[in-house]
C-alpha positions in Angstrom: 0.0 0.0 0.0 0.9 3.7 -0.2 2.0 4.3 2.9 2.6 7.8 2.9 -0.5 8.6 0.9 -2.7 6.3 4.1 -0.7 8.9 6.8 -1.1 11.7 4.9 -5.1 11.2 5.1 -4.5 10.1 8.7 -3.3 12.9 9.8 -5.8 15.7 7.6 -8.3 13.7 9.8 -6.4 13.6 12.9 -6.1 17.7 12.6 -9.9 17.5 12.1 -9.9 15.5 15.3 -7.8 18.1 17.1 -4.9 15.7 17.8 -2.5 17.3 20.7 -0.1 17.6 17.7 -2.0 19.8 15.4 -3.9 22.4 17.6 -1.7 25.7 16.8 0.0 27.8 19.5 -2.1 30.5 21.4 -1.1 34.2 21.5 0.6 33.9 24.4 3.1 31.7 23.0 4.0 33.7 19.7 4.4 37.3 22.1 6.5 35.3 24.5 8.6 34.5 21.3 8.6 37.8 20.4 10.4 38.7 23.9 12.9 36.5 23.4 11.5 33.5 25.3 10.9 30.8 22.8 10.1 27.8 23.4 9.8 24.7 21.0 8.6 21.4 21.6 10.4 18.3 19.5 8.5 16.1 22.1 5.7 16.4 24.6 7.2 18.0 28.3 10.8 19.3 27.5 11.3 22.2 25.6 14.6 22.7 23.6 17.3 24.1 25.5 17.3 28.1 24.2 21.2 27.5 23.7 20.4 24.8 21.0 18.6 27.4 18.9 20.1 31.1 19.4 20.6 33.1 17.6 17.2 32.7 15.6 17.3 36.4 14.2 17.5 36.1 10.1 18.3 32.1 9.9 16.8 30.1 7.5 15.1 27.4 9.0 13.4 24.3 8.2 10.3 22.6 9.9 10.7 19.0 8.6 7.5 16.9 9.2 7.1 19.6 12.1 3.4 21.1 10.7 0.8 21.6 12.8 1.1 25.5 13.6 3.3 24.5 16.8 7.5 24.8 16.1 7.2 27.5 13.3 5.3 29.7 14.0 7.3 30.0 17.5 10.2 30.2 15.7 8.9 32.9 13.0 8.1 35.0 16.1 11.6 35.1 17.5 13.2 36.2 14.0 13.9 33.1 11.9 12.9 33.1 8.2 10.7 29.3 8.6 9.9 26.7 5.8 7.7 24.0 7.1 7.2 20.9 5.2 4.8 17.8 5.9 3.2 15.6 4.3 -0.5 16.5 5.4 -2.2 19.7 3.9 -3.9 19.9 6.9 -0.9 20.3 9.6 0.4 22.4 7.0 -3.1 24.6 7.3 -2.6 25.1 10.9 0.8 27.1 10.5 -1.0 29.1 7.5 -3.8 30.0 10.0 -0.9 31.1 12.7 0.8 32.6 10.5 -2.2 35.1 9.0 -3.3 36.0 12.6 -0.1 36.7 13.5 1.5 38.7 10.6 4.4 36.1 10.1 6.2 34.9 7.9 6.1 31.4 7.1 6.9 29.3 3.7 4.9 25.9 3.7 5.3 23.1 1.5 3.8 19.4 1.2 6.2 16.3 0.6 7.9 13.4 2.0 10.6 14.1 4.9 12.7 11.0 2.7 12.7 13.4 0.0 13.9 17.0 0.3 14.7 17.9 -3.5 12.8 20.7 -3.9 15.3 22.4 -2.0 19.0 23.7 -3.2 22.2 22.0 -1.1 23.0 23.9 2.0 19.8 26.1 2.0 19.2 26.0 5.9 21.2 26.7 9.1 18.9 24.7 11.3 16.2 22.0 10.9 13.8 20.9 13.7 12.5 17.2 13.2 10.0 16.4 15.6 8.9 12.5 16.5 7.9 12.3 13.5 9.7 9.6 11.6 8.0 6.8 13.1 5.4 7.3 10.1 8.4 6.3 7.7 10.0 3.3 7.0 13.3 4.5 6.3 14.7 6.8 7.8 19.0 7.0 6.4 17.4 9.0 3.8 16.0 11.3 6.2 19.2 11.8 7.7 21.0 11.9 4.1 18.8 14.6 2.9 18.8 16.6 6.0 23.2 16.7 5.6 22.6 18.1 2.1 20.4 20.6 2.9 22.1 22.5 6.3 24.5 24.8 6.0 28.2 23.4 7.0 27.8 24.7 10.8 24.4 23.9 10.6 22.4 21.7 12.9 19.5 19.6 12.7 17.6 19.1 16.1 15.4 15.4 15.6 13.2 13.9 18.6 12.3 10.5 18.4 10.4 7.4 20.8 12.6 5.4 22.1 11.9 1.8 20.4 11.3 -0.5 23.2 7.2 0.2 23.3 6.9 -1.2 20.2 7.8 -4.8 21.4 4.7 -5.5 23.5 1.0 -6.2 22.2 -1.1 -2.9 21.8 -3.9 -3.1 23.2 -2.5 -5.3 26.4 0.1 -2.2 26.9 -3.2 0.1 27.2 -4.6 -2.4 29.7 -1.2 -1.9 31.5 0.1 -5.5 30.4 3.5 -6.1 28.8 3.0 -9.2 26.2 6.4 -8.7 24.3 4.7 -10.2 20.4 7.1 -7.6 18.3 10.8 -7.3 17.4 12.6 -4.1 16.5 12.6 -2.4 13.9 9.0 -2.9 14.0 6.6 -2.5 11.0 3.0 -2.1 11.1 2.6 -3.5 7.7 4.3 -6.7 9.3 3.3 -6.9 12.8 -0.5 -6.7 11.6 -2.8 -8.8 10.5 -4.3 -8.4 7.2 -7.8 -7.0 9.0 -5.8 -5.2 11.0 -4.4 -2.8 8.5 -7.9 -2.5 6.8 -9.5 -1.6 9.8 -6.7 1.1 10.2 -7.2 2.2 7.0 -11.0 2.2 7.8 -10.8 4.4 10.3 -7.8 6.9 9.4 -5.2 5.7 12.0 -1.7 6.4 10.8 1.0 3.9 10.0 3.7 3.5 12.4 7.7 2.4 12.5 10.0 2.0 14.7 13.7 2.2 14.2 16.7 1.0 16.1 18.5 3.5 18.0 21.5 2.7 15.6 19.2 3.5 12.6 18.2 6.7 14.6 21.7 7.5 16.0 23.9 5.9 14.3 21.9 7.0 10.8 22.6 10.3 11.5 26.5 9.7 12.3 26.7 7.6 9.0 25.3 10.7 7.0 28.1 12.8 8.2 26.8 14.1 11.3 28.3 14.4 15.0 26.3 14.8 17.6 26.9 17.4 19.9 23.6 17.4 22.5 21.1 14.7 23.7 17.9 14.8 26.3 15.4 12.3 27.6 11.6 12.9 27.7 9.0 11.2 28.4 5.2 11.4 27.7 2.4 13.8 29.4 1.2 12.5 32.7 -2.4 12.6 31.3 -1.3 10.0 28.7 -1.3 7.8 31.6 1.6 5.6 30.0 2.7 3.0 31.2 6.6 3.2 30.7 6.4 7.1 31.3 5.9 6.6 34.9 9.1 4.8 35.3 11.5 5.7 32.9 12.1 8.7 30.1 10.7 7.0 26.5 11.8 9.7 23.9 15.4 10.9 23.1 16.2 14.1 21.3 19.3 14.6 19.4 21.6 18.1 18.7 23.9 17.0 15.4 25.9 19.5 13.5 27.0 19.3 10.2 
């Protein structure tokens, strides 16, 4: 199947839905970023350290997979000249909407994070990559496309789940069970059964991947990148996750090209 046609759907309904990922920030947000005070989330409770994005004044920036009217329009507010690109029109709507009540200036564009061609070498002195490449299956072209983009200097600031979660049973995790029934990397299109997949497609549910932490880390290494920052998150305690009440369950990475 198309996978990236099924997410791209998934998430125009998931917008619809008002998903925690694609409601827009509030006005208190974009004059905070105004002041000076920006802050951008690449995962749900930590903010990125201020140190990791300074100075924002005049930098080209890229938004990869990062719609949703949440990281760029923050980063718009404190100076940065933002392109955003995702895959769903309607993420990409919600930093349009931001954007217009806002005065800013934001550059949108739909297209696969794997492919980045639209865009000249070296055309960006910072990318921010939320968790968002679980909805690939790949991801060294990610990482490859993101090198030829940045700037040399550059860095590209990438959040990502930890893989472990995606070894136990769904539904028995949400019951607060661990049936380990996966192995890493972990495919949907694999781990699924047949009905299982239709009735994802049925009801607009995105398509999910996990990647090693070598294909995450390491990827980014083997594309030419050193990494110069990491930081452990975990998810909000209204999630009610299981592993977040023990241990952090997303990693976020500072590389520089």
């Amino acid at each position: 199947m198309d996978v990236r046609e099924h997410n791209r759907e998934a998430w125009n309904r998931l917008v619809k839905a008002r998903n925690v990922w694609t409601v827009p920030v509030g006005d208190e947000e974009i004059e905070a970023a105004r002041q000076g005070n920006c802050r951008v989330f690449l995962t749900p409770k930590r903010p990125v350290p201020l140190s990791w994005l300074e100075p924002l004044q005049g930098r080209d920036v890229l938004c990869l997979a990062s719609g949703g009217g949440q990281q760029g329009p923050v980063l718009a507010a404190a100076g940065a000249s933002v392109t955003v690109f995702d895959n769903s029109p309607g993420q990409l709507g919600q930093d349009s909407v931001v954007a217009k009540r806002h005065s800013l200036s934001i550059s949108t564009i739909e297209g696969d994070m794997r492919d980045l061609s639209v865009f000249e070498r070296e055309a960006f002195d910072l990318i921010i990559h939320p968790v968002s490449n679980v909805f690939v299956p790949e991801i060294q072209p990610v990482w490859n496309e993101c090198y030829r983009v940045l700037r040399s200097g550059g860095h590209l600031l990438s959040g990502f789940s930890k893989p472990f979660k995606f070894i136990f049973n769904e539904e028995a995790y949400d019951r607060g069970e661990l049936m380990p029934v996966n192995t890493i990397p972990y495919s949907d299109l694999v781990a699924l059964t047949r009905e299982e997949i239709e009735s994802r497609v049925r009801e607009g549910v995105p398509l999910e991947f996990s990647h090693t932490l070598e294909g995450q880390i390491g990827g980014q290494l083997e594309a030419g990148f050193a990494i110069t920052g990491i930081y452990e998150d975990r998810d909000r305690e209204e999630e009610n996750d299981l592993f977040s009440k023990y241990t952090s369950t997303y990693i976020v990475t500072r590389a520089e090209k």
